[in-house]
C-alpha positions in Angstrom: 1.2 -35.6 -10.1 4.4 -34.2 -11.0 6.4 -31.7 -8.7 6.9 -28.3 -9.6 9.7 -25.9 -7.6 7.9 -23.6 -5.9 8.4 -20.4 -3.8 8.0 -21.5 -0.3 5.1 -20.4 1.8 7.2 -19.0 4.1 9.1 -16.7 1.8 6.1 -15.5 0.5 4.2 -14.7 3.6 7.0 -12.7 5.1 8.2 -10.9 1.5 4.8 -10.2 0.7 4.4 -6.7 2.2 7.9 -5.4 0.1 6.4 -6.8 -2.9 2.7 -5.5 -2.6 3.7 -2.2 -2.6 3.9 -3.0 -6.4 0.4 -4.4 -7.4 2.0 -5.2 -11.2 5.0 -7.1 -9.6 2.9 -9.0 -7.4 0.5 -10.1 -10.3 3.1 -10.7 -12.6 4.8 -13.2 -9.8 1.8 -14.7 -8.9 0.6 -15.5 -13.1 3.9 -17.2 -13.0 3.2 -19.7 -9.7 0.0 -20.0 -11.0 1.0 -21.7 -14.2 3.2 -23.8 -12.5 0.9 -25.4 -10.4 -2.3 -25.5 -12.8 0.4 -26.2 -15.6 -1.6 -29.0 -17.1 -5.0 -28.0 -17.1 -4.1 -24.4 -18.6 -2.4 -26.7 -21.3 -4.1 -29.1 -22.7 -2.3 -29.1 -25.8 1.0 -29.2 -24.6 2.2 -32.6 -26.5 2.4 -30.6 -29.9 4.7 -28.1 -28.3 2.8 -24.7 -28.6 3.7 -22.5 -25.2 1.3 -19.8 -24.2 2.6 -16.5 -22.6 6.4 -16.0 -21.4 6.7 -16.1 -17.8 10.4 -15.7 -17.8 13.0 -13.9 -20.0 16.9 -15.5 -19.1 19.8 -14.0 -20.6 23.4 -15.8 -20.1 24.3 -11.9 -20.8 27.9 -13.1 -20.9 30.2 -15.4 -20.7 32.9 -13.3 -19.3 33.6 -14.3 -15.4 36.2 -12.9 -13.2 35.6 -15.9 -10.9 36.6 -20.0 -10.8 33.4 -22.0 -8.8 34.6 -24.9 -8.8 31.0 -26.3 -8.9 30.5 -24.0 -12.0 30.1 -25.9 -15.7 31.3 -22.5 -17.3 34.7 -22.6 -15.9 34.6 -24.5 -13.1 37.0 -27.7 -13.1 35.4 -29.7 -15.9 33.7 -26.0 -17.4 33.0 -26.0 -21.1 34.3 -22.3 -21.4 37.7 -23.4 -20.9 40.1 -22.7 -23.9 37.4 -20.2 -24.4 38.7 -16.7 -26.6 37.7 -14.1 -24.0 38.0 -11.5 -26.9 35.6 -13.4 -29.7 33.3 -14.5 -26.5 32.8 -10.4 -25.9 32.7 -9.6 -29.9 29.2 -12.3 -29.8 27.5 -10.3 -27.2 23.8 -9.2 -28.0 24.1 -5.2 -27.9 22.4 -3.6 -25.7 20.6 -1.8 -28.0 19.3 -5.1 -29.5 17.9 -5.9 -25.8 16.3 -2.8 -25.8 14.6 -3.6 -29.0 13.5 -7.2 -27.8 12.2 -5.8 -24.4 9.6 -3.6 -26.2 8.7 -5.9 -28.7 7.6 -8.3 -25.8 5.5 -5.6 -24.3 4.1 -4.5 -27.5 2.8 -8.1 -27.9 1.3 -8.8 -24.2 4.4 -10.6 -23.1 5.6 -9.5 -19.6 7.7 -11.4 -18.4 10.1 -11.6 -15.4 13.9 -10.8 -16.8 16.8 -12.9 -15.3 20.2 -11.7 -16.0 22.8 -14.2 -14.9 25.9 -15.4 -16.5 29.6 -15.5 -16.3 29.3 -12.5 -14.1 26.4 -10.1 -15.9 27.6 -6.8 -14.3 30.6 -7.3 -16.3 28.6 -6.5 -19.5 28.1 -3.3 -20.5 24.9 -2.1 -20.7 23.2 -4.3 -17.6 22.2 -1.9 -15.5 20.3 0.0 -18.4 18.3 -3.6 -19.3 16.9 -3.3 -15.8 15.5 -0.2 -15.7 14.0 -0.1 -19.3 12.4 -3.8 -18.3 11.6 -2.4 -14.8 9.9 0.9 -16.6 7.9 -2.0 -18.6 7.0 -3.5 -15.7 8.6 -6.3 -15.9 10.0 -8.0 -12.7 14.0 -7.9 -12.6 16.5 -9.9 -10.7 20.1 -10.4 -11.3 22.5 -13.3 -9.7 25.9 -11.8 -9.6 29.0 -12.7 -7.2 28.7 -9.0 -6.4 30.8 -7.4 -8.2 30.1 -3.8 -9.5 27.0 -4.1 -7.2 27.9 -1.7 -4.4 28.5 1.4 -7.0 25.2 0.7 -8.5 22.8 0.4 -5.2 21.4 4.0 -5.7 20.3 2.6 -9.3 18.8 -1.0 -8.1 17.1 0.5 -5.5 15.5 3.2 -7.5 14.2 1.6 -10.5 13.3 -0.7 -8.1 14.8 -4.0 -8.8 12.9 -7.2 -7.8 15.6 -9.5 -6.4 19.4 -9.3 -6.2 20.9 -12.7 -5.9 24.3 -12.8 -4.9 26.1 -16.3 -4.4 27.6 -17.0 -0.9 29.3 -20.0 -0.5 30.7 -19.3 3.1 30.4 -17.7 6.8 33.9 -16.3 6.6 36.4 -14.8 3.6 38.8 -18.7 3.9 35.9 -20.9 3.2 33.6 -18.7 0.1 37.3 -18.0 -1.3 38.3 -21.8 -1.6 35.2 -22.7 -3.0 34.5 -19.4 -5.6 38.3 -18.6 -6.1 38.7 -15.4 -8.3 40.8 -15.5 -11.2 43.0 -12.6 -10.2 43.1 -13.3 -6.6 40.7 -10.9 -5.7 39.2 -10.8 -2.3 35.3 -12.0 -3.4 34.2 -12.0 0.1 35.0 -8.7 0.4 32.7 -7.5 -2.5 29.7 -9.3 -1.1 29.8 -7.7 2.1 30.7 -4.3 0.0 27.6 -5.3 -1.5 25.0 -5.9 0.9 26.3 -2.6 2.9 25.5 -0.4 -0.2 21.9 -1.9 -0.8 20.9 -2.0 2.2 22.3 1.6 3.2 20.8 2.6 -0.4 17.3 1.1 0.5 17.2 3.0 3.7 17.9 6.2 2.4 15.5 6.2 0.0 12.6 4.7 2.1 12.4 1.1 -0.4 11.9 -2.4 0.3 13.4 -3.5 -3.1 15.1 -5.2 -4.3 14.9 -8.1 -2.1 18.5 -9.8 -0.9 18.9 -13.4 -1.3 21.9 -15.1 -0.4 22.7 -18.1 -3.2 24.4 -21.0 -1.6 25.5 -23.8 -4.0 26.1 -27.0 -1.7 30.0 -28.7 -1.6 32.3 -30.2 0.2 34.1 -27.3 0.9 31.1 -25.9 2.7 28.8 -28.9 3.7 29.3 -28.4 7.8 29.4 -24.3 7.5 25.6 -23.8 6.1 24.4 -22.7 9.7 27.3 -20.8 10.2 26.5 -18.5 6.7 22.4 -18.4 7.5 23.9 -16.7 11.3 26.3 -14.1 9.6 23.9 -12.6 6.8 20.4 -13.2 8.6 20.5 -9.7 9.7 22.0 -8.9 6.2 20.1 -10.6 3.7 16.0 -11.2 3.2 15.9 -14.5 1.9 18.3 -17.7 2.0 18.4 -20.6 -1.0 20.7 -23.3 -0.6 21.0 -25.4 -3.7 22.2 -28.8 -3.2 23.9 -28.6 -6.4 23.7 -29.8 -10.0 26.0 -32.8 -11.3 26.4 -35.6 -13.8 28.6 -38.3 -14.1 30.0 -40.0 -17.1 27.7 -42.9 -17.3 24.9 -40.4 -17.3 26.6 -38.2 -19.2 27.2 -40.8 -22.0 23.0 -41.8 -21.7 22.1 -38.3 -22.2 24.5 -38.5 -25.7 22.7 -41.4 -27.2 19.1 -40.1 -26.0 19.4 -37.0 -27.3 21.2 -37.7 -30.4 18.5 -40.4 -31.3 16.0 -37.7 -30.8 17.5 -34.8 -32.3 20.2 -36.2 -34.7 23.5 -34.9 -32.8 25.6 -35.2 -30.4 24.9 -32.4 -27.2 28.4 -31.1 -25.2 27.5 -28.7 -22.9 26.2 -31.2 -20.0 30.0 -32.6 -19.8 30.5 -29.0 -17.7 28.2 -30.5 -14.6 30.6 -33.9 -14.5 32.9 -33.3 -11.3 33.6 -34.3 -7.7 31.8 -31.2 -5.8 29.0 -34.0 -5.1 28.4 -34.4 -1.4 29.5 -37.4 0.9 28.5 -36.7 4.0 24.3 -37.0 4.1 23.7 -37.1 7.6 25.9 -34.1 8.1 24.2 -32.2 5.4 20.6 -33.7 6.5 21.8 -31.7 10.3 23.0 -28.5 8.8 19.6 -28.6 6.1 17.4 -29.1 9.4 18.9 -26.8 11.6 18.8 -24.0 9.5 14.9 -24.4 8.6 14.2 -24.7 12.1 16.3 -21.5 12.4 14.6 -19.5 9.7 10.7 -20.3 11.6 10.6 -17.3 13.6 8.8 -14.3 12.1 11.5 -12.1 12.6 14.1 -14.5 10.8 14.6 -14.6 7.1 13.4 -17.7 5.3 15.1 -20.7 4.0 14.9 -22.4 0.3 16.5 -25.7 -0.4 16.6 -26.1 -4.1 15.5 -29.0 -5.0 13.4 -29.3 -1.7 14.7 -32.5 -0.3 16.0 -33.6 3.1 16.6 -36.7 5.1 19.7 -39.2 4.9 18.5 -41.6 2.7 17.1 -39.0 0.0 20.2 -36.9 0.2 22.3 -40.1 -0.2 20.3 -40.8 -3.3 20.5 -37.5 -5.0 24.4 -37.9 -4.6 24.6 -41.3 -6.1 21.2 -41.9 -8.1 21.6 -40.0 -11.2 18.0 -41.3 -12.5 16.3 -40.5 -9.2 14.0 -37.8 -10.2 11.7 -37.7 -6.5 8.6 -36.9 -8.5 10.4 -34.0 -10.5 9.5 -36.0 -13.8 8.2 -33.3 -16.0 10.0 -30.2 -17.5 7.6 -27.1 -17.4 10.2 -24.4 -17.6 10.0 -25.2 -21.6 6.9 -23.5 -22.3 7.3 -20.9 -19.6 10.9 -19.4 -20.1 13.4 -18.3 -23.0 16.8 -19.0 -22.4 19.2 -16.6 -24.3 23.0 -17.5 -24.6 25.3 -14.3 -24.9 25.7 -14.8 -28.6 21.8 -14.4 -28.5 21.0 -18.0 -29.6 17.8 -19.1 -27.7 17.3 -22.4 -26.4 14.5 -24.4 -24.6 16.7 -25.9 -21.6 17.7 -23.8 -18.7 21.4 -25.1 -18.3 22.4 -27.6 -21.4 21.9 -25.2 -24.3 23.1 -27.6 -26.9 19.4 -27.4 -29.1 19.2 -24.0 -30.3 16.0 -22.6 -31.5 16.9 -19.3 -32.9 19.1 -16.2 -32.4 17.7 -13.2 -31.0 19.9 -11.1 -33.2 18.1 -12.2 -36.2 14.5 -12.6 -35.0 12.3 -11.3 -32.1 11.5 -13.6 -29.0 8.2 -13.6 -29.9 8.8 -14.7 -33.5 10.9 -17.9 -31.9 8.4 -18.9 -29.3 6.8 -21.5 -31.5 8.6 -21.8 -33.8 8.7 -25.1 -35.6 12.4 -26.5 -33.3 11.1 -25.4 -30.2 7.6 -27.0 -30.4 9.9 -30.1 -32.0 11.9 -29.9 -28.5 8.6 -29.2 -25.8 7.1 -31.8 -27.8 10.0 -34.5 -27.4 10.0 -34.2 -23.8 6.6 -34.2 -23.5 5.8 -37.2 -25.1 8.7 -39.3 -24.8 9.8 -38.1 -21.0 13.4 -36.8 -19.5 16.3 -36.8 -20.9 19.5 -38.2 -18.6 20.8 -35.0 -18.3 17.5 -33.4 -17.1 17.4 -35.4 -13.7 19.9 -32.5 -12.2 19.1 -29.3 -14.0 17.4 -26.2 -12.7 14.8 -25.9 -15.5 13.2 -28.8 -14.1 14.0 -29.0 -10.4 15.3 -25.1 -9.4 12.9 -23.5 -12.1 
């Protein structure tokens, strides 16, 4: 049987009390998981390509990013936004409005999905905080992953509509190492803003007697922070509720040039976007990373500790050495899910089935509803391809099918 990504146990048995104090968010969460795991039986028919009901809404709400992660495939070292006209990129944006319009045409139609706002950096678009509470008053979970900035000036807003999850992306224990690896572009003190961040929220939750939203610190796995995971779960454990360390996605060329001819012979062109992920982030050291992985879930045990999540969940040497080296290596993730659960919009509001290469567009959510694309003839074409005919090179590192 194939592996889904899952929420650990442990995450859910100690989160479950702040979450149960909203019966909808709870059931909404849990339709999700269940899906996941019972993905086949609840769809038998999924080799034509016809999805059932959207679990997940993600918006890329914009492209605009006042930071360089170097492990980024926006505009990171090999990024894809690069050369990118910052003013034309802004001019594409969905409206707000539009959003608005899209959110209450999902409800209208039994769609309730969780709503994901990532990006470039989302708070930098203007409108996000509104998209959250309209989706929140639908009751529909929100989270956001953000590098924190603008978070601390709108804590009294997250924590009152309430907001499901704030992810904010920590790459290190100290202002030296997250700085190297997530330089800003304007030489900005990030580190700063995250613990600007945390301060608010937290503050903000207390005042007004909330649980939500839940704080997760985002690690994504490098070189320039391999030997300091332990060292960021002991700063923010008393900070944050919830670790997830991702070990990071990559490609290399070879790969990269695979995934061209596959896809192309499927789909009749030649896909880009993947060429973001090819870099030299990837890890060396296994047995060094295998210590820090350990140490940190035995760390995170205790009741009173918050919980770990590696993303994908894989640990010892020899399967860390392999995820590093062995683009193929799939370690049972061998079938993409995400496809019939979530909608991926891009900031110019073009849809697409896949979570992180969004060369196959489906539709744009300017012209048509999300409900009106859903099954639509390309994206059943797409679901259907991978179904039947397996991965894709490019989809052996990709969140949709290992992080989803």
């Amino acid at each position: 049987m194939s592996k889904r990504s899952s929420i650990a146990l442990g995450t859910i048995l100690k989160q479950f009390a702040r979450v149960s104090r909203h019966p909808w968010m709870a059931a909404r969460l849990a339709a999700l998981e269940k899906e996941k795991i019972f993905f086949n039986r609840l769809n038998p028919n999924a080799q034509e390509g016809t999805a059932r009901s959207i679990r997940q809404m993600s918006v890329r709400i914009t492209d605009i990013c006042n930071l360089r992660c170097h492990t980024c495939g926006q505009w990171g070292d090999q990024g894809f936004m690069h050369c990118a006209d910052l003013k034309q990129l802004k001019k594409a944006e969905v409206s707000p409005e539009r959003y608005h319009l899209l959110l209450g045409d999902l409800a209208s139609r039994g769609h309730f999905p969780s709503v994901y706002l990532w990006g470039g950096e989302p708070t930098m678009y203007k409108g996000w905080l509104e998209i959250i509470e309209h989706a929140t008053a639908l009751r529909m979970p929100t989270s956001i992953a953000t590098n924190a900035t603008n978070i601390a000036k709108a804590a009294e807003r997250l924590v009152a509509a309430p907001m499901f999850l704030l992810q904010m992306s920590i790459d290190g224990p100290d202002p030296d190492t997250h700085n190297a690896a997530r330089p800003s572009a304007s030489g900005a003190d990030n580190f700063k803003d995250i613990q600007n961040a945390l301060t608010a929220i937290n503050e903000e939750k207390n005042r007004q007697g909330k649980k939500l939203p839940l704080t997760a610190s985002l690690t994504t796995i490098s070189q320039a922070n391999v030997g300091r995971l332990v060292d960021i779960y002991e700063t923010f454990r008393d900070k944050v509720d919830l670790f997830v360390f991702y070990l990071s996605w990559w490609i290399d060329e070879a790969s990269a040039d695979a995934h061209e001819t596959d896809f192309e012979s499927r789909f009749g062109f030649k896909p880009k976007l993947h060429r973001g992920w090819v870099g030299d982030w990837t890890i060396k050291q296994h047995a060094l990373l295998d210590s820090q992985l350990k140490e940190i879930l035995a760390r995170s045990k205790s009741w009173d500790r918050p919980p770990v999540n590696i993303i994908p969940n894989i640990t010892g040497v020899d399967n860390l050495r392999r995820y590093y080296t062995d683009h193929s290596a799939t370690f049972g993730y061998d079938q993409c899910i995400s496809i019939y659960q979530a909608v991926e919009i891009d900031s110019n509001g073009d849809m697409s089935p896949c979570r992180d290469y969004h060369d196959y567009v489906v539709g744009n959510v300017k012209e048509n509803t999300i409900s009106e694309i859903w099954n639509n003839e390309a994206y059943r074409k797409f679901r259907s391809s991978l179904t039947t005919k397996g991965l894709m090179p490019a989809c052996t590192r990709c969140c949709g099918l290992m992080g989803y």
